[in-house]
Backbone as JSON, one array per atom type, in Angstrom:
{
  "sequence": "XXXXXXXXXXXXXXXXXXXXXXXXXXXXXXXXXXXXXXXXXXXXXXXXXXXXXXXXXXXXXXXXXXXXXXXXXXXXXXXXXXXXXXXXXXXXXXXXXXXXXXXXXXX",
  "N": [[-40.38, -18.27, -26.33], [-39.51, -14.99, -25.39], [-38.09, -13.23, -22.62], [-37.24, -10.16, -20.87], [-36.09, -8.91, -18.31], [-35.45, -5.57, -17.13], [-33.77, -3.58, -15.19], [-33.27, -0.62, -13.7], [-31.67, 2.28, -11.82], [-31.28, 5.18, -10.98], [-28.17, 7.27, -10.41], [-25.64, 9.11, -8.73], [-22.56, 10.6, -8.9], [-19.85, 12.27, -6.63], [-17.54, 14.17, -6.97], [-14.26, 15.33, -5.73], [-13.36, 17.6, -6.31], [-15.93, 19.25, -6.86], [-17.44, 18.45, -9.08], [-20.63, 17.03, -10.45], [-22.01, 14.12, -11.11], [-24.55, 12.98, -12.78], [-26.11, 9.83, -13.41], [-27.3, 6.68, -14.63], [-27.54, 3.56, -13.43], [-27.86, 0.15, -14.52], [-29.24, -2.91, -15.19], [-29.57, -5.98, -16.68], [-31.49, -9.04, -16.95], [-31.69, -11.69, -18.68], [-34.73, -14.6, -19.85], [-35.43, -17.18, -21.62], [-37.66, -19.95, -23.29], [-38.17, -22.54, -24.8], [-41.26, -23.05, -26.44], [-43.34, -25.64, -27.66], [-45.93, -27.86, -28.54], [-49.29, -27.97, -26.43], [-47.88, -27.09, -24.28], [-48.21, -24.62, -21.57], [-48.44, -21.37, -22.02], [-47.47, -18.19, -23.8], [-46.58, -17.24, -27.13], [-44.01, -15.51, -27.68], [-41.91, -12.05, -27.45], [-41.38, -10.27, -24.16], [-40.94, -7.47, -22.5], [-40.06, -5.95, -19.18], [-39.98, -3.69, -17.2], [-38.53, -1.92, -14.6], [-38.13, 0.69, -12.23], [-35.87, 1.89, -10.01], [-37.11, 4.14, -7.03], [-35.43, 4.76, -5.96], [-32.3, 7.2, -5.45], [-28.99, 6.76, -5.53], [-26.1, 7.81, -4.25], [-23.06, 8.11, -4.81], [-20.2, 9.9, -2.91], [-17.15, 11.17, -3.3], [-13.99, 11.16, -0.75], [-11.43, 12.25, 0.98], [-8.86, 11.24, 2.7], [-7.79, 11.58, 6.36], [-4.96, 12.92, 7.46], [-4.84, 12.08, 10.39], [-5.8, 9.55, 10.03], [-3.94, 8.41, 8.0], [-1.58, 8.1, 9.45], [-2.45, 7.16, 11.54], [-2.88, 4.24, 10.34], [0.01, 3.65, 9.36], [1.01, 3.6, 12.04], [0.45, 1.01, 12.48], [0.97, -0.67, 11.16], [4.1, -0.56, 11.46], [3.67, -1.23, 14.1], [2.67, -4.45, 14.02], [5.03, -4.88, 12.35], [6.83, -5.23, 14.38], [6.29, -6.93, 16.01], [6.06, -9.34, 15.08], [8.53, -9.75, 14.11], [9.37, -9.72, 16.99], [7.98, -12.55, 17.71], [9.33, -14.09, 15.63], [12.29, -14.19, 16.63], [11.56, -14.84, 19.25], [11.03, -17.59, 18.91], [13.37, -18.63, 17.34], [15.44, -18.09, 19.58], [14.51, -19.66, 21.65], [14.36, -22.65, 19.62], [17.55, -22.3, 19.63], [18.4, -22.62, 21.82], [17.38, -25.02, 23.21], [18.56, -26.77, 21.2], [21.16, -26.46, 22.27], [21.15, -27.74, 24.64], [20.84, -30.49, 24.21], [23.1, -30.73, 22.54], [25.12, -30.38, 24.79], [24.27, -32.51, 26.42], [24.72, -34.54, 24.82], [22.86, -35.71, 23.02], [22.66, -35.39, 20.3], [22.74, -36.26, 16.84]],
  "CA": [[-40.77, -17.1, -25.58], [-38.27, -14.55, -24.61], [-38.36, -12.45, -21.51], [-35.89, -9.07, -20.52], [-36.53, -7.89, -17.0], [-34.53, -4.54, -16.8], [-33.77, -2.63, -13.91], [-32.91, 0.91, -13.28], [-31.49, 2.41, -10.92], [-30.61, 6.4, -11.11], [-27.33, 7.14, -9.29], [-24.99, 10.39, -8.57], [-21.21, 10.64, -8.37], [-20.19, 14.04, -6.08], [-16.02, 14.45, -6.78], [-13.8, 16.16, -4.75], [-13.42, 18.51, -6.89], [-17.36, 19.42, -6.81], [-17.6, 18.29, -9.82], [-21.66, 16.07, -10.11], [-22.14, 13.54, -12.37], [-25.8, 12.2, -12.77], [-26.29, 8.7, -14.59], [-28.1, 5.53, -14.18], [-27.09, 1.79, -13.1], [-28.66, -0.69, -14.83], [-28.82, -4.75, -15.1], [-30.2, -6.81, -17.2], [-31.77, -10.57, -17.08], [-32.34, -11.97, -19.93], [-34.8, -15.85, -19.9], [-36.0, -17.81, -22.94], [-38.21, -20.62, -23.05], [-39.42, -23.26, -25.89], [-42.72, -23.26, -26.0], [-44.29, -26.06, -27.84], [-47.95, -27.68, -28.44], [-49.27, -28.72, -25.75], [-47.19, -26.06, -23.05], [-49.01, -23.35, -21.62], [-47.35, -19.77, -22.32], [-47.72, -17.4, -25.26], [-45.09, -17.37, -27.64], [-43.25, -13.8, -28.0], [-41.34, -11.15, -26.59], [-41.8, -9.33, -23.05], [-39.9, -6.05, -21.82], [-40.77, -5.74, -17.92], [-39.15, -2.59, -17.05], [-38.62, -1.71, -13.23], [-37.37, 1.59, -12.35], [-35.82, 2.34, -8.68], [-37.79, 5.05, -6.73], [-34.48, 5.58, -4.67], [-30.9, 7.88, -5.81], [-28.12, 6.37, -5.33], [-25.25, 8.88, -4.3], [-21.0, 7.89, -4.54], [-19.71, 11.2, -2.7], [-15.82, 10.53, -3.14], [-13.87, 11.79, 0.05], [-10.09, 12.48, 1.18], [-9.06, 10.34, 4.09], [-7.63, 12.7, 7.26], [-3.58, 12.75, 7.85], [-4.76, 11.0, 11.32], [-5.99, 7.93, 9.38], [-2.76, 8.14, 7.6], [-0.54, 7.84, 10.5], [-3.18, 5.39, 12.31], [-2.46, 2.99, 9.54], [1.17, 3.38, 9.61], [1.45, 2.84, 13.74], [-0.34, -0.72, 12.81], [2.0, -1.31, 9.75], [4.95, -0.78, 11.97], [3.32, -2.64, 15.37], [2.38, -5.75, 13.32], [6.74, -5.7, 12.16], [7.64, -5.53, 15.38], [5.04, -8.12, 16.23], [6.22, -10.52, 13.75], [9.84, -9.79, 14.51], [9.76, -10.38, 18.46], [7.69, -13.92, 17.61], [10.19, -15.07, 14.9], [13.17, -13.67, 17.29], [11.4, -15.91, 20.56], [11.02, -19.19, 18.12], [14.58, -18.9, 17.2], [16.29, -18.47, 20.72], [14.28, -21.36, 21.85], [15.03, -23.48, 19.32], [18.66, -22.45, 19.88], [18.77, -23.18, 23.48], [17.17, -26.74, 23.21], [19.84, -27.37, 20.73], [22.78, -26.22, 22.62], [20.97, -28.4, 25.78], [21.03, -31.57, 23.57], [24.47, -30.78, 22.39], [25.75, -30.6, 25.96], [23.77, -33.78, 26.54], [25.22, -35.93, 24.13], [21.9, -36.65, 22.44], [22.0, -35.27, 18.94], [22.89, -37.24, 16.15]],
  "C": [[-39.5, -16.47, -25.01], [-38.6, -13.46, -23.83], [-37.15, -11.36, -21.33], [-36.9, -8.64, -19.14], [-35.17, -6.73, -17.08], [-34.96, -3.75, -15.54], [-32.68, -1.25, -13.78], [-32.52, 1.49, -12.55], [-30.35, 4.2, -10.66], [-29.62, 6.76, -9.94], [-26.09, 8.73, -9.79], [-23.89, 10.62, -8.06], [-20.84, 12.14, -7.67], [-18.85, 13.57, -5.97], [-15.76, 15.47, -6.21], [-13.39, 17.38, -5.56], [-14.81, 19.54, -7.46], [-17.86, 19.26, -8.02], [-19.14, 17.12, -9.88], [-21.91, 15.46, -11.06], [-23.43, 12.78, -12.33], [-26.0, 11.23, -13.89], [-27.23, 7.91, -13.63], [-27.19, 4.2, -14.27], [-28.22, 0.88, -14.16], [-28.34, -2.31, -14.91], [-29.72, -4.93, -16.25], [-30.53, -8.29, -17.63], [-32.6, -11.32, -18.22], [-33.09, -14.2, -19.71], [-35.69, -16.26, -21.14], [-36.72, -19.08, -22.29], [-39.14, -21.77, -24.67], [-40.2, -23.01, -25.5], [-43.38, -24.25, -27.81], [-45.59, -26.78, -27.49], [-47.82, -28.65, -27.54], [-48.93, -28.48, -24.21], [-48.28, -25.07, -23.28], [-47.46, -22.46, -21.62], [-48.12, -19.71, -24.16], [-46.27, -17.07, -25.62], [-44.75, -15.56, -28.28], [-42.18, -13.41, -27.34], [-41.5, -10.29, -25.81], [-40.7, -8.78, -22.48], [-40.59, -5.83, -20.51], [-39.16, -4.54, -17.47], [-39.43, -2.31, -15.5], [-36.9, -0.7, -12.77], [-36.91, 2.21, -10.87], [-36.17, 3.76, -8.65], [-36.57, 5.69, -6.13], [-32.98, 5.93, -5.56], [-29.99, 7.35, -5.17], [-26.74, 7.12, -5.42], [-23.34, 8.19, -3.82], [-20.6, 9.41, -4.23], [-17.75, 10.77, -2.36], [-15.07, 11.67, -1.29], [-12.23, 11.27, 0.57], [-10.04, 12.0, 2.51], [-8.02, 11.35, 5.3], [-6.05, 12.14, 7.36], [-3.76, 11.76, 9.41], [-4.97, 9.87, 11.17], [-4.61, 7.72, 8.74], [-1.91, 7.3, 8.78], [-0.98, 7.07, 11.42], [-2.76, 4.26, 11.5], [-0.7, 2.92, 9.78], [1.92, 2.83, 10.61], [1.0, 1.73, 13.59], [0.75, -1.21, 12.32], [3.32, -1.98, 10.67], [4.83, -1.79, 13.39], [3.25, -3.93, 15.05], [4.28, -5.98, 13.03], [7.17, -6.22, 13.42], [7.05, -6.97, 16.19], [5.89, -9.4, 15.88], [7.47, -10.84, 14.31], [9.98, -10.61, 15.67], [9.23, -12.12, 18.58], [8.99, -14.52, 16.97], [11.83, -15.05, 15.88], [13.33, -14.82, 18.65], [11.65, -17.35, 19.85], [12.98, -19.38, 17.89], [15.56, -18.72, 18.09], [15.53, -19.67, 21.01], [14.41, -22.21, 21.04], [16.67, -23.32, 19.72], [18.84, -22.64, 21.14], [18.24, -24.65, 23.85], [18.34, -27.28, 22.01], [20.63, -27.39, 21.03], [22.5, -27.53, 23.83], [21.53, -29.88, 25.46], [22.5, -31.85, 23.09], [25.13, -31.25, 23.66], [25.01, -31.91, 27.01], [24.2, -35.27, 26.16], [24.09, -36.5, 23.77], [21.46, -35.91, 20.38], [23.44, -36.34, 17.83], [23.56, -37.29, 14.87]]
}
């Protein structure tokens, strides 16, 4: 016995250039099944077709020069970020090493 459930799903690209493109999505699950004597089921092939009631719209869209320059003030906050941590780790290690030096305990 072999089974196809398909599904449908009509959908609508809207480019920035107003350009509209109307298509459909689709899937498809395909399940089989021996069937001998002795199993219930009927032995064939079934198409179950299921067609979404709802449009599905991709409207593409140009992101604003203030999102630009929001991302960039992160880009650059996160270096400086990074920097002043790796900057603190490496005077404190260098000042417990100079301590130990002038200790007489390194090795």
């Amino acid at each position: 016995m072999y089974q196809y459930f398909l599904k449908v799903v009509p959908t609508q690209y809207k480019y920035l250039n107003g350009t509209v493109l109307e298509t459909n999505q689709f899937s498809v699950t395909q399940h089989e099944r021996q069937i001998s004597a002795g199993m219930q089921g009927l032995p064939g092939l079934f198409f179950t077709y299921e067609i979404s009631p709802m449009l599905v719209i991709y409207t593409q869209r140009s992101k604003s020069i203030l999102h630009f320059l929001t991302g960039v003030c992160a880009i650059v906050g996160g270096i400086f970020t990074v920097a002043g941590m790796l900057d603190s780790a490496i005077y404190s290690a260098e000042k417990t090493l100079k301590k130990k030096v002038e200790l007489g305990k390194t090795s």
